[in-house]
ROVEXFI-898443 format. One record per residue (C-alpha): residue in three letters; x, y, z. Coordinates in steps of 0.05 Angstrom, whole numbers, padded with zeros to 5 digits, always signed. Layout:
residues N
AlaXYZ/...
***
This chain:
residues 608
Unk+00335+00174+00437/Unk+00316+00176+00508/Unk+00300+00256+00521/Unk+00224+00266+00547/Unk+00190+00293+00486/Unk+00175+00226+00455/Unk+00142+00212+00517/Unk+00076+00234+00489/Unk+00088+00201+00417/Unk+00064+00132+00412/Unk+00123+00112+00359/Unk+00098+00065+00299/Unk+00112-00001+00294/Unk+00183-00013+00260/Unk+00193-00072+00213/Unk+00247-00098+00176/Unk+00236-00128+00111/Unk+00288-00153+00057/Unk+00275-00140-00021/Unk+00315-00134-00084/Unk+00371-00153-00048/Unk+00367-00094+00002/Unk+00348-00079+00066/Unk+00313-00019+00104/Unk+00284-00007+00176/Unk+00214+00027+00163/Unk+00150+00030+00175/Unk+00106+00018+00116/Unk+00034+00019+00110/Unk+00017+00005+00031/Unk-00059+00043+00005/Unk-00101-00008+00015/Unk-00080-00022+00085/Unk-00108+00042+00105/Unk-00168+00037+00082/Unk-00228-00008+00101/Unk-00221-00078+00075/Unk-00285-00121+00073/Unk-00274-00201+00062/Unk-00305-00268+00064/Unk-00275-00334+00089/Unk-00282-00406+00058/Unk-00313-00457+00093/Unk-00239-00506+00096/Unk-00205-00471+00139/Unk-00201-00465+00227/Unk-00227-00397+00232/Unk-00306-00414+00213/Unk-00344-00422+00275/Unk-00289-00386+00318/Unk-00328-00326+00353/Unk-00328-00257+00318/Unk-00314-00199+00373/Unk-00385-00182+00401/Unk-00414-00222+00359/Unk-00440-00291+00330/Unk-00396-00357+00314/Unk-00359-00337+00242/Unk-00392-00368+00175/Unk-00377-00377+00115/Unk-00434-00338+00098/Unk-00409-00271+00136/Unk-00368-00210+00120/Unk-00323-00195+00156/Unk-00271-00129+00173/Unk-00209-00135+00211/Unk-00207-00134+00294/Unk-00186-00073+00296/Unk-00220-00037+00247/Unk-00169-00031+00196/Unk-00108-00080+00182/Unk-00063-00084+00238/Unk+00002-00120+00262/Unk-00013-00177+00296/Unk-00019-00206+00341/Unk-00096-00207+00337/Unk-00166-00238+00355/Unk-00213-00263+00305/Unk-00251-00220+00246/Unk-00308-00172+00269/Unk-00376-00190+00229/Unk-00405-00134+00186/Unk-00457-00164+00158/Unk-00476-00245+00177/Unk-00505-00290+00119/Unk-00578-00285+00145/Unk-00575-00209+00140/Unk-00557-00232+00062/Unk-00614-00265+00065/Unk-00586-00338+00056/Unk-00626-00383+00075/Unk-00592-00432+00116/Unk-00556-00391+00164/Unk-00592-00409+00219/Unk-00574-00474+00214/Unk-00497-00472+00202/Unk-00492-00418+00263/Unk-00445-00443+00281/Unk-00422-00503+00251/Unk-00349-00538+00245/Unk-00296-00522+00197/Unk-00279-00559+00137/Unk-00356-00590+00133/Unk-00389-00540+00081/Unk-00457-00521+00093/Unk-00489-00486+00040/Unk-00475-00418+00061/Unk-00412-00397+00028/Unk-00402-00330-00010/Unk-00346-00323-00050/Unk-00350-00256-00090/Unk-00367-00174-00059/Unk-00372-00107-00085/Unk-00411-00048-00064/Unk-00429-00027-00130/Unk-00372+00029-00115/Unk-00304+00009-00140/Unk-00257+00046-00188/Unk-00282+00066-00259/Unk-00231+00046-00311/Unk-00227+00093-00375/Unk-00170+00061-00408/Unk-00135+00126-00421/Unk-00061+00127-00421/Unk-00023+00119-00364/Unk-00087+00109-00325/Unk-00081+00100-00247/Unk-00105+00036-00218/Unk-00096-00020-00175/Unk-00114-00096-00175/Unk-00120-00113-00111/Unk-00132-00195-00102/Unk-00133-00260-00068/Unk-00102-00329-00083/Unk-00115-00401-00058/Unk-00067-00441-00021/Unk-00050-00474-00091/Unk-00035-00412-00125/Unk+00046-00412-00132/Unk+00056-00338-00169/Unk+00106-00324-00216/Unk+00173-00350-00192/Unk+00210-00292-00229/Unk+00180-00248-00183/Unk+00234-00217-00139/Unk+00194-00177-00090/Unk+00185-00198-00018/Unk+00122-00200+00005/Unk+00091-00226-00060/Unk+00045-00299-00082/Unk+00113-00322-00101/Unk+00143-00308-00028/Unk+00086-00325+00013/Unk+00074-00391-00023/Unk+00129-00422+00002/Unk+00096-00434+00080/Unk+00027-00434+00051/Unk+00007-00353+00083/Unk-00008-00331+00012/Unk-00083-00353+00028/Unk-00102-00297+00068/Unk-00059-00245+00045/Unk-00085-00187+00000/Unk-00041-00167-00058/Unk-00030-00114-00118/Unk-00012-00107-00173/Unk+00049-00066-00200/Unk+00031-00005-00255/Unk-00008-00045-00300/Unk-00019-00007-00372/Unk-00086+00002-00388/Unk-00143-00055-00396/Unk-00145-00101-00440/Unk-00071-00122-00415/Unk-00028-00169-00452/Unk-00009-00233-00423/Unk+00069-00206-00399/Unk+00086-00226-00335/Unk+00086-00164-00284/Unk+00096-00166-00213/Unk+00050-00157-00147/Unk+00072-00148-00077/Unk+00034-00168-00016/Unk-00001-00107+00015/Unk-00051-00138+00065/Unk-00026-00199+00116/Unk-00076-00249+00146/Unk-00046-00249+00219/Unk-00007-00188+00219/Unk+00058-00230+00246/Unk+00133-00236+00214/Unk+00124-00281+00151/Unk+00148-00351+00166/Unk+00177-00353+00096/Unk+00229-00290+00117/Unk+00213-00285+00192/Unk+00233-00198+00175/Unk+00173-00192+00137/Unk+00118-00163+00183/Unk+00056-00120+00149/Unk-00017-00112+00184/Unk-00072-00168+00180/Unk-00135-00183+00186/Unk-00148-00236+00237/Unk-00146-00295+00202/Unk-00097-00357+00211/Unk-00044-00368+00166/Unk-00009-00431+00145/Unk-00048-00466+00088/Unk-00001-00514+00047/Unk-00026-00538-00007/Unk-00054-00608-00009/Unk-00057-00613+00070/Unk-00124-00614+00105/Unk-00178-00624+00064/Unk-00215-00674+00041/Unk-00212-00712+00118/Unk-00185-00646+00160/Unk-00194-00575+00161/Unk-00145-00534+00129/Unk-00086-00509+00179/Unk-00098-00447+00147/Unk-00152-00398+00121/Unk-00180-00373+00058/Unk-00198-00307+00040/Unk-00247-00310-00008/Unk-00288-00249-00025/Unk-00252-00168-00023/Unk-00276-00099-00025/Unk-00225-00046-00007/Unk-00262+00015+00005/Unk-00313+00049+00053/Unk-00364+00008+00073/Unk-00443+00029+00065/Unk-00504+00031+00111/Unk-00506-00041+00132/Unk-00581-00034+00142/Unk-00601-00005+00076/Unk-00535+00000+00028/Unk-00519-00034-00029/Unk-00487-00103-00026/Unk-00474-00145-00089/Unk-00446-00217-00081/Unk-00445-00282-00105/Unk-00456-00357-00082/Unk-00414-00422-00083/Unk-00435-00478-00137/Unk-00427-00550-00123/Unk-00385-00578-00174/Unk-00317-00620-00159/Unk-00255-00578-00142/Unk-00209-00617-00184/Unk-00154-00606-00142/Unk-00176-00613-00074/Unk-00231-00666-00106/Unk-00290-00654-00055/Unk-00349-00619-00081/Unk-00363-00541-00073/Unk-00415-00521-00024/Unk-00470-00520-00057/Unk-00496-00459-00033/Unk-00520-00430-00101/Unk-00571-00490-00108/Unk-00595-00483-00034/Unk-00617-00416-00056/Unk-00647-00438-00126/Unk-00593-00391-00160/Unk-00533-00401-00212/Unk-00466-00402-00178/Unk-00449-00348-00231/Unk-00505-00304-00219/Unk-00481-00240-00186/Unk-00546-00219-00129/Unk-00563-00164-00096/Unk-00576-00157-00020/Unk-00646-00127-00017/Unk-00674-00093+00045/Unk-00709-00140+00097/Unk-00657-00194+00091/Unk-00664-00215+00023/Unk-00628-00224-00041/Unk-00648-00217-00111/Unk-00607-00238-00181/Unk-00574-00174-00202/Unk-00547-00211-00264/Unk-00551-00270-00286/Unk-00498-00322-00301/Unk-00524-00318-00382/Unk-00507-00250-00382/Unk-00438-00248-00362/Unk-00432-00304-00423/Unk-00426-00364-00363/Unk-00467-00425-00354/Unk-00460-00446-00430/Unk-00445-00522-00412/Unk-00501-00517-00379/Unk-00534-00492-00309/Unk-00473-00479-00252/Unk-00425-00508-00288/Unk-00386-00439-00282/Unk-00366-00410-00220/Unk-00360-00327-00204/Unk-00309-00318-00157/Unk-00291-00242-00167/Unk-00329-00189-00170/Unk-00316-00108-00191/Unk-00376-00079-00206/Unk-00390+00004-00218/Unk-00465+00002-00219/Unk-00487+00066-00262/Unk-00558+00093-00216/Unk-00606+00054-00271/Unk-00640+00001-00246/Unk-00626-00072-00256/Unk-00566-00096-00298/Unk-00541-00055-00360/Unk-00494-00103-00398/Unk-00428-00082-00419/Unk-00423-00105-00497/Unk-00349-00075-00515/Unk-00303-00045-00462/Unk-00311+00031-00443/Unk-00377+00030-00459/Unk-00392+00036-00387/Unk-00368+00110-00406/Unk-00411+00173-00418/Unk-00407+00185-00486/Unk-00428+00125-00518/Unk-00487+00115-00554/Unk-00547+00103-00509/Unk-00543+00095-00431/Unk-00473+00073-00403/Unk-00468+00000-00377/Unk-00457-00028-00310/Unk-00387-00037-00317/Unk-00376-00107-00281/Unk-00310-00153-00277/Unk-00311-00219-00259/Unk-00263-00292-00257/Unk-00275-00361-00246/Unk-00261-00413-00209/Unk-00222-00469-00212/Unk-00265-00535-00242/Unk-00307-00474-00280/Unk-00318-00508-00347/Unk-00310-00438-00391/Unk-00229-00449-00365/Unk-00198-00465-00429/Unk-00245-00433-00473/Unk-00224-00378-00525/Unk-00239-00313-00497/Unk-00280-00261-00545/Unk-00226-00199-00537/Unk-00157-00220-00537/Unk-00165-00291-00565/Unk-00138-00328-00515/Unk-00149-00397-00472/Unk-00192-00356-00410/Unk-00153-00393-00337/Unk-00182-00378-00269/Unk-00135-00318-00256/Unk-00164-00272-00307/Unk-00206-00217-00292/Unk-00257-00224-00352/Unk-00317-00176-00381/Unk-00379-00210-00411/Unk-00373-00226-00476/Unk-00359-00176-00524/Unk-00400-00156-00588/Unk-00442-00211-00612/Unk-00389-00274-00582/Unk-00407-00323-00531/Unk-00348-00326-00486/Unk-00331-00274-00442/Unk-00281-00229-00457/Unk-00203-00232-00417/Unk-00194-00153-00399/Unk-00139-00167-00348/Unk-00091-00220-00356/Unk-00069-00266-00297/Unk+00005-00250-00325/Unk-00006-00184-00312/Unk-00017-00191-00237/Unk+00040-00247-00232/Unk+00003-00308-00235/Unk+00017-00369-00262/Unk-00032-00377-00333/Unk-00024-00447-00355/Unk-00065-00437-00414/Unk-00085-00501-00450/Unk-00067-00533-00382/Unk-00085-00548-00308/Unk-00036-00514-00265/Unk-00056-00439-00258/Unk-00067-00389-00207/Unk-00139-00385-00183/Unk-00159-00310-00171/Unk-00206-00322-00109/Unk-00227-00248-00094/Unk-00215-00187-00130/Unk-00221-00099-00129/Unk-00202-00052-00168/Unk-00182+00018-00140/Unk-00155+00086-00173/Unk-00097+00089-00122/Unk-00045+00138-00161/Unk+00013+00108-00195/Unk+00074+00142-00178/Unk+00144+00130-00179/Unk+00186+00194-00156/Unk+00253+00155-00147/Unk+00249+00138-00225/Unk+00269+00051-00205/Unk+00210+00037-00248/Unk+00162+00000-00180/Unk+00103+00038-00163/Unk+00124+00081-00092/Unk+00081+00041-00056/Unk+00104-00018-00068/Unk+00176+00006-00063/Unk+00144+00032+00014/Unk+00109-00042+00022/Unk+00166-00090+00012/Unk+00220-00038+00048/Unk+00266-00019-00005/Unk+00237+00047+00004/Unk+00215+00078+00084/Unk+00165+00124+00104/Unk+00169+00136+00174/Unk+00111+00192+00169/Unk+00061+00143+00129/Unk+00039+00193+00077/Unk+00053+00141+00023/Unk+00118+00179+00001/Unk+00183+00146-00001/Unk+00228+00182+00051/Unk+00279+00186+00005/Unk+00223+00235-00046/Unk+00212+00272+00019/Unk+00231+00348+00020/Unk+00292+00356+00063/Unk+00298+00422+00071/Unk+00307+00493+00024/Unk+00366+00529+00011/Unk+00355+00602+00029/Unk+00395+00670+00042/Unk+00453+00659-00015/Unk+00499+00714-00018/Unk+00489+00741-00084/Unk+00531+00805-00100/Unk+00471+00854-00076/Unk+00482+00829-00002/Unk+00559+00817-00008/Unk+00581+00867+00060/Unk+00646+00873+00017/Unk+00639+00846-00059/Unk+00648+00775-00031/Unk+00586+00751-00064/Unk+00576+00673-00084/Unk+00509+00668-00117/Unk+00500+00588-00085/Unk+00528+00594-00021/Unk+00547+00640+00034/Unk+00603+00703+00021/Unk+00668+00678-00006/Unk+00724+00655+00048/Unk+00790+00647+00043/Unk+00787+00578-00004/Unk+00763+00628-00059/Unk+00688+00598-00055/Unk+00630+00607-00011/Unk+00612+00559+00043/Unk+00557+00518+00017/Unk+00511+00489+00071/Unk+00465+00430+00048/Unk+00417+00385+00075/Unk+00406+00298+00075/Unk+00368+00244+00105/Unk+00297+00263+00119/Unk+00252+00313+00152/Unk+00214+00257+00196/Unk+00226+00273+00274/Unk+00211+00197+00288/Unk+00278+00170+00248/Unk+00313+00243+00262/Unk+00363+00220+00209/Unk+00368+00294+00176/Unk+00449+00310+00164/Unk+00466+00385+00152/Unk+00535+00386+00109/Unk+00580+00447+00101/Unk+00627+00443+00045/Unk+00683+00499+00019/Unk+00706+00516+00092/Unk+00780+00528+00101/Unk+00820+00483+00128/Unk+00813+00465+00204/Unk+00781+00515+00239/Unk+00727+00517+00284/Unk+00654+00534+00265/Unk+00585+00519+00307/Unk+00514+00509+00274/Unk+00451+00556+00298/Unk+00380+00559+00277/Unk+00320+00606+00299/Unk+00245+00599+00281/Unk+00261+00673+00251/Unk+00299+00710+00194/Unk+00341+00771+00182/Unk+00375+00811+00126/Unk+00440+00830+00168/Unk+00526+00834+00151/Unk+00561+00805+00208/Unk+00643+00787+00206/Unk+00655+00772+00131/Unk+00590+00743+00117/Unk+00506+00750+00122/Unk+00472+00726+00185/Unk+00403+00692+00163/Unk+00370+00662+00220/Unk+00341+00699+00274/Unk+00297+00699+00345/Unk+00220+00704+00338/Unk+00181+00728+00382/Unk+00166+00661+00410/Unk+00233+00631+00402/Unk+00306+00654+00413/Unk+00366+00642+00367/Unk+00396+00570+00392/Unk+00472+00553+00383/Unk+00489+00480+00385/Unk+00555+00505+00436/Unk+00571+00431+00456/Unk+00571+00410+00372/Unk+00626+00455+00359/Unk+00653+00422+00286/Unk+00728+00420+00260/Unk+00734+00429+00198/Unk+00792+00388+00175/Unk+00843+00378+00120/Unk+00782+00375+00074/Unk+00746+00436+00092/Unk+00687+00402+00117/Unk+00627+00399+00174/Unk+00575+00352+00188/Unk+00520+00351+00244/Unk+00467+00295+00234/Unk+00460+00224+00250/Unk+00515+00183+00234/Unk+00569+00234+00246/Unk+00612+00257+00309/Unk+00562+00313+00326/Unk+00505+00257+00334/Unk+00433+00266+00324/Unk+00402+00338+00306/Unk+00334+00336+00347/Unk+00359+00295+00397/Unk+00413+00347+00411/Unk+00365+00399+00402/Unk+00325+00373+00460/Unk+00390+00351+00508/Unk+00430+00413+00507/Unk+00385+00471+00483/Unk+00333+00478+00539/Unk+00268+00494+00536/Unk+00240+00518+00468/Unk+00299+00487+00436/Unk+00271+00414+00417/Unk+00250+00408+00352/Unk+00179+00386+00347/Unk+00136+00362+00296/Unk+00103+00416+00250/Unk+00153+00468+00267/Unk+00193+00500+00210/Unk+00265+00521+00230/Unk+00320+00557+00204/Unk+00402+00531+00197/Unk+00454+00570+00191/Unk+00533+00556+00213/Unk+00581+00608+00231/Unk+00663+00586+00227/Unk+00733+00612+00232/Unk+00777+00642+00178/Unk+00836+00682+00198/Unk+00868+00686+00132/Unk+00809+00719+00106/Unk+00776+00728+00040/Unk+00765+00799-00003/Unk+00740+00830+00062/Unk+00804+00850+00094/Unk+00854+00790+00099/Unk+00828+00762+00159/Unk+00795+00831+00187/Unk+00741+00808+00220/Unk+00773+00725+00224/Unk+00706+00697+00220/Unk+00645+00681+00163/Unk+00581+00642+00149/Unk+00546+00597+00107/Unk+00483+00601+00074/Unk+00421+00582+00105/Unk+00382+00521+00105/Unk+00303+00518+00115/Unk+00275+00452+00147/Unk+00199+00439+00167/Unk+00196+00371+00204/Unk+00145+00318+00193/Unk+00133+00253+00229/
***
C-alpha cells in the first residue's frame, strides 16, 4: 500500500513463524509479553558485569526488566536494573560490582515474587498460566509440535533465556500427562537460530547456551534466566520483594559447586526472605517449613517461587491445597509454590499428594497434612518437560509465575488463542490477543423482508429477489484490521454477467430504488462513495468480489486512491456496504422495468 494515510501509522513489526505444519504472516504479541517481566540472571553466563542502561555493571545479585521497558524485538542493549543486590540487602555486593562472568561470587538470587501473583481456587475450568524458565540442559518434550517451545529452542541452546507457558492446564494438582508449552518471551528478541522465521520480543540477554559448553573453565556462550515475576512491579523503595538465595552444593551436571550465596548470608538455600526496608532481608519462611532441608541444612535448593501473601504477618503455612481460600477453618494460608534444583537431595523422594518420585521441574506445595515431603501440585509433564522420575535426566524448572491470563479458544482447535497468536498459526494484526480469524468482520444489515419488498420481491437473508429467483446476498471475509486490509466483500445470487459497482456511506436509509432497497446513505460528515473504477462482472456464476486477493484489489487501499478526500477508510470508523447491479430480465417487479437491483447491506467497523 503506498497511499499517504499510513504515513502517520508506525506499522508493527511483521514476523513469520512456522507451526503445525502451517504458516502465517502476523504480528503476535502473547499475554505475558505485554506485561512487565521482572528476572534474574545466573552468574555462568557473558551478560554479568556487562553495563545495565544508566546504571551499575549487571550481577547476579540484580533484577532486572527488559531495555525497553517491556519485551521487545531485538535487536537490543543489555537489561535495565530494578533493583541491585545491595538494595536486597546482600551482603557482598559491593564486592562482586562488578566482577567477571562464569566466577560465582556469592551473590546469586535465583527465585522472585512480589507477594502478588495469581490465586489458584481449583475450580473447574479455572484460568491460569505457568509461565517458566529452563536451563540450557532442559530438552522439553520432543512430542511437542509447537514452534517456539523448550523442545524447539533446545536445539541451538536459546531455550535458556526464553520465558514460556503452559497450554490450558486442568486444575492443580495436575496429573503427570504430557501437555504442551510454547515460548512466549525471547532473550534477544532476534529470529530463532533453530527456524531463522521465528522472531518474538526479548529481554536483552544473549542467547546461545548449549549444553555442556562453557562452564567449568569458560563462561557460558549464553545466558540464564533464573528468577521471573510477570506482573506490575511495586515501589522499589518500600514494596514487597520476596526471593531466595543460591546454596553451594555440586551441580551434578555441570559438576562445579553453586554459589554459595545462601551461606554468605547465614541463610538456607531454601529459605524464601523478604526484602525489608533499609536494604535488608529477613527469612520469610524457612526451608523446614516448605518440608526442605530434611538431609540436612542446604542440602535442598528453591529455585521457584509463587507466593500470594494473605496481609497477616509472617508466614501462614499451607497444610492441604485451597486452604489458602476464605472459607476454611481459621485464617487462610500464604499460598506459596515452589521447585528445586537440580543436585536438590528431596529429587527422588515420594511426594505427600500425588505419590510420586518429586524431579526438579515440579512446581511443589509444602508438605501436606501431617507428611514430610512436600507435596507435587503441578507436574513437570504438564508444562512439557521431561520428568525422569527414578532417574537423572529431567527438566530443571529454574524460575517460575503463575498468572490468571483467560483460557480461551474461540476457533474450537483445542490450543489456548494465545498460543495459537504466539507460534503464528493464528494472526492478530490489532494485538488485542484475539485471533484475526475470531475477529468480527462485519454485520449483515437491511435484508429485504416482505415489509420493505417495493413490489412483493422480499428475500428475508438478502436483498429483493432478481431475476435468478433469489436475493443477492452480500457477505463479508478476511478481517476488519486496516493494517492487513485483507477484508473481501462477496456477492452471491446475481444474474449472470452483468455489471454491478459497490458503495458505502458512514449513514443509513429506509428507501425503494429500481427493483430493490437502497441502505447506505451520506451523513452529515460524509457523502455516499461509489467505487466507479471497481466496476465488477458478474460472470457465468453470478458472482462479485472486491477485497484483497481478487481483480478489484484491496478495499481501503482503493478507498484512499480513487475516492478523495473523506473516502479512506480509517481506523475507528464504522461504514456501511452496499452493491447495486444490472438485471434486465427482471424479477416480480416488472420483467426488467426498472433493469437494475441491490443487495443487502453489510456493516464493517475497522480496527487496527
Amino acid at each position: 500500500m503506498s497511499h499517504s494515510r499510513f504515513a502517520t501509522i508506525r506499522r508493527p513489526v511483521r514476523r513469520l513463524v512456522v507451526s503445525f505444519g502451517l504458516a502465517a504472516t502476523c504480528i503476535a504479541f502473547a499475554s505475558a509479553a505485554q506485561q512487565d517481566v521482572t528476572f534474574s540472571i545466573d552468574w555462568h553466563g557473558p551478560t554479568i558485569s556487562m553495563q545495565s542502561p544508566a546504571g551499575a555493571p549487571i550481577t547476579e545479585g540484580d533484577l532486572l526488566f527488559p531495555p525497553l521497558g517491556r519485551p521487545a524485538f531485538g535487536p537490543l542493549p543489555p537489561p535495565r536494573t530494578f533493583l541491585n543486590g545491595g538494595q536486597l540487602g546482600l551482603s557482598r555486593y559491593d564486592l562482586c560490582s562488578p566482577h567477571p562472568p562464569s566466577q560465582p561470587c556469592g551473590v546469586e538470587v535465583d527465585a522472585l515474587s512480589f507477594g502478588d501473583d495469581f490465586l489458584l481456587t481449583g475450580s473447574a475450568g479455572e484460568d491460569y498460566t505457568v509461565y517458566f524458565s529452563v536451563d540450557e540442559y532442559a530438552t522439553g518434550d520432543s512430542g511437542n509440535p509447537i514452534v517456539p517451545s523448550v523442545t524447539s529452542e533446545f536445539a541451538t541452546g536459546d531455550h535458556g533465556t526464553d520465558i514460556f507457558g503452559s497450554n490450558m492446564l486442568p486444575p492443580a494438582p495436575t496429573p503427570p500427562v504430557l501437555f504442551n508449552n510454547v515460548g512466549v518471551v525471547d532473550g534477544d528478541g532476534l529470529p530463532s537460530a533453530t527456524l531463522a522465521a521465528t522472531i518474538y520480543p526479548g529481554v536483552g540477554l544473549i542467547e546461545g547456551n548449549i549444553a555442556g559448553t562453557g562452564l567449568p573453565s569458560n563462561p557460558d556462550m549464553g545466558d540464564n534466566l533464573d528468577a521471573l515475576n510477570i506482573g506490575p512491579r511495586p515501589d522499589p523503595l518500600t514494596g514487597p520483594v520476596f526471593f531466595s538465595v543460591d546454596g553451594a552444593f555440586f551441580d551434578p551436571l555441570v559438576m562445579v559447586p553453586n554459589s554459595g550465596t545462601a551461606q554468605f548470608e547465614n541463610v538456607r538455600a531454601g529459605d524464601v526472605l523478604v526484602r525489608i526496608p533499609g536494604g535488608q532481608f529477613q527469612v520469610y519462611a524457612d526451608s523446614a517449613q516448605l518440608g526442605l532441608d530434611l538431609m540436612g541444612p542446604n542440602t535442598d535448593d528453591l529455585d521457584a517461587l509463587v507466593l500470594v501473601e494473605n496481609g497477616m504477618p509472617g508466614y501462614q503455612r499451607s497444610v492441604i491445597p485451597y486452604d489458602w481460600l476464605a472459607g476454611f477453618t481459621g485464617v487462610p494460608s500464604d499460598m506459596l509454590l515452589f521447585s528445586v534444583r537440580r543436585g536438590s537431595a528431596l529429587i527422588g523422594m515420594v511426594d505427600s499428594l500425588l505419590g510420586l518420585q518429586i524431579v526438579e521441574g515440579d512446581v511443589l506445595v509444602p508438605p501436606v497434612g501431617g507428611a514430610t515431603t512436600p507435596g507435587i501440585f503441578i507436574t513437570a509433564e504438564s508444562l512439557g518437560l521431561v520428568a525422569d522420575r527414578g532417574g537423572t535426566s529431567s527438566d530443571d524448572l529454574n524460575a517460575g509465575d503463575v498468572t490468571g491470563d483467560k483460557i480461551t479458544d474461540c476457533n474450537n482447535n483445542g490450543i489456548e488463542d494465545w498460543v495459537d497468536i504466539n507460534t503464528g498459526f493464528s494472526c492478530d494484526v490489532n494485538g488485542n490477543s484475539i485471533p484475526d480469524e475470531c475477529e468480527p468482520k462485519g454485520t449483515s444489515f437491511c435484508q429485504c423482508t416482505a415489509a420493505n419488498a417495493p413490489c412483493g420481491n422480499g428475500n428475508a437473508n438478502a436483498g429483493c429477489e432478481n431475476s435468478t429467483g433469489a436475493g443477492a446476498e452480500l457477505t463479508g471475509d478476511g478481517t476488519s484490521s486496516v493494517f492487513s486490509d485483507d477484508i473481501v466483500l462477496r456477492v452471491t445470487d446475481l444474474p449472470s454477467n452483468q455489471f454491478g459497482i459497490f458503495f458505502m456511506g458512514q449513514g443509513t436509509t429506509s428507501a425503494p430504488l429500481a427493483d430493490g432497497y437502497r441502505c447506505v446513505d451520506s451523513s452529515p460528515a460524509f457523502p455516499l462513495f461509489r467505487f466507479q473504477q471497481q466496476v465488477f462482472n458478474t460472470g457465468a456464476a453470478g458472482t462479485a468480489e472486491f477485497g484483497e486477493g481478487t481483480a478489484l484489489g484491496p478495499i481501503i487501499d482503493a478507498s484512499c486512491t480513487t475516492l478523495g478526500a473523506g473516502g479512506c477508510i480509517e481506523l475507528g470508523q464504522t461504514w456501511y456496504f452496499q452493491a447495486w447491479y444490472r438485471d434486465p430480465v427482471g424479477g416480480p417487479c416488472g420483467n426488467g422495468g426498472t433493469h437494475s437491483n441491490l443487495t443487502n447491506g453489510w456493516m464493517v467497523t475497522f480496527t487496527l
